[in-house]
N, C-alpha and C positions, 0 to 999 in steps of 0.2 A: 544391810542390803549389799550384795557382790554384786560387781559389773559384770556384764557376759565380756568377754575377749576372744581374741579370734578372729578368722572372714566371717565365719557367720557374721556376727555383731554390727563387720564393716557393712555388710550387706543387706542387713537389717532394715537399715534408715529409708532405704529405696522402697519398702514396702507399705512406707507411712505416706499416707493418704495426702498431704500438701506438699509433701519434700520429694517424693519420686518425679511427678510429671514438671516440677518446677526446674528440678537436675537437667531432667533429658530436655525439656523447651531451650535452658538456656544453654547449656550443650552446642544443640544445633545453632542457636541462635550466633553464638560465638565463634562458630564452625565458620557458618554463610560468612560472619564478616572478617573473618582472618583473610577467608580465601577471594573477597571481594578485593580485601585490600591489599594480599597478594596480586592480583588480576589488573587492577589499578595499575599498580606500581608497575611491572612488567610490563604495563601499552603503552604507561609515559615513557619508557626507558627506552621502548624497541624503537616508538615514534622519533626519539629525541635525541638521544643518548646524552641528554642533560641532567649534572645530579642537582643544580640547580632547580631545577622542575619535578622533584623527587623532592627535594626540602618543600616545595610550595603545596605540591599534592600532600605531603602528608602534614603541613601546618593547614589547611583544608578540611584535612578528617581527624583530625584532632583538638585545634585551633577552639573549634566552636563549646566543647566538650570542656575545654578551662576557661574561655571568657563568659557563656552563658550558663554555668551551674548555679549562683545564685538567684538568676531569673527562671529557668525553669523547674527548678524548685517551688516557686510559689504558682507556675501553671500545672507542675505535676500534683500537686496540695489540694487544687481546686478540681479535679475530676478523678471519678473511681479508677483505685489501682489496677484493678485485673482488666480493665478497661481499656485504659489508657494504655498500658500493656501492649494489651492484643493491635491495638490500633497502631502503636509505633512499631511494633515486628510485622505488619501487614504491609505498615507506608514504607517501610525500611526492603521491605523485598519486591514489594511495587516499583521504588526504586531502582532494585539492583537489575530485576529482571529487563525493565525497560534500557538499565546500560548494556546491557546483555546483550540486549535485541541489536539495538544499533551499534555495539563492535562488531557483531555475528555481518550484519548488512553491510560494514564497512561505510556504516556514517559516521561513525566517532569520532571528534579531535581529542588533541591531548585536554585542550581548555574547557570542553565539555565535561571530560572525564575528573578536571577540575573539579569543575560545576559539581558534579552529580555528588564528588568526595564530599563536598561542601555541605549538600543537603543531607547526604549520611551522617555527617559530624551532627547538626542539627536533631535528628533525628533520635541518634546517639543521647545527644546530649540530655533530652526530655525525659528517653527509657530508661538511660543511667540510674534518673533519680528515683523512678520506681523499683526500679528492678532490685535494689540489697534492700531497702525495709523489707521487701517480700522476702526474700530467703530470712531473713531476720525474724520474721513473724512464724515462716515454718517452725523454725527452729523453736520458737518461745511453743508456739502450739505442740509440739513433740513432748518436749521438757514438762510443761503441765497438763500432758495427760500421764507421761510416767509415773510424776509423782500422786498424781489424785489415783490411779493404779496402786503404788506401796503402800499407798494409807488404807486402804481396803481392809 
């Protein structure tokens, strides 16, 4: 059996029925929170100009993401993945939009925007644990259909 090589080949993968729309979900998904947490950082800074308050927002949104992965691991266990999924990239932009709202109105403090980091970390932290089995499973689903294909 030869491998195909080449873009075709790279570009292949995107055409498989659990691996394309799982790419582009998480894509954007990764997109919204880079630049949230861009957005973040930049209100604490202009607010403050404290890097102190820069170390605490981003122990904030991250913080929850190393001390609660072993717990939500067993809440992410106990409810369907695509599920679960869908609900934390909904709560996760429900979230942002709502920070959104109130910088846009010029109700936000810096300790809000705390706040809100805090429940994206949370948030984070639950999705985390679904989110690589799932690409892991594309992956294994891909791999055996190839093969039950060459044995044909």
């Amino acid at each position: 059996m030869s491998a195909a090589t080449g873009p075709s080949s790279a570009w292949r993968v995107f055409r498989m029925r659990n691996f394309g729309p799982y790419f582009v979900g998480n894509a954007l998904s990764a997109s919204g929170g880079w630049f949230q947490n861009l957005a973040s950082a930049i209100f604490v800074y202009r607010e403050t100009h404290s890097a102190l308050l820069l170390g605490v927002l981003n122990a904030f949104q991250f913080g929850p993401v190393l001390l609660l992965s072993p717990w939500t691991g067993q809440i992410a266990d106990a409810f369907d993945r695509r599920r679960l999924l869908i609900w934390t990239q909904a709560a996760a932009a429900c979230v942002t939009v709502t920070l959104a709202v109130l910088v846009w109105h010029g109700e936000a403090t810096r300790w809000l925007v705390i706040g809100f980091a805090g429940l994206l970390g949370v948030i984070t932290a639950v999705s985390n644990r679904r989110r690589w089995p799932s690409w892991a499973r594309s992956c294994r689903a891909t791999r055996s259909r190839r093969r039950s294909r060459s044995t044909r």
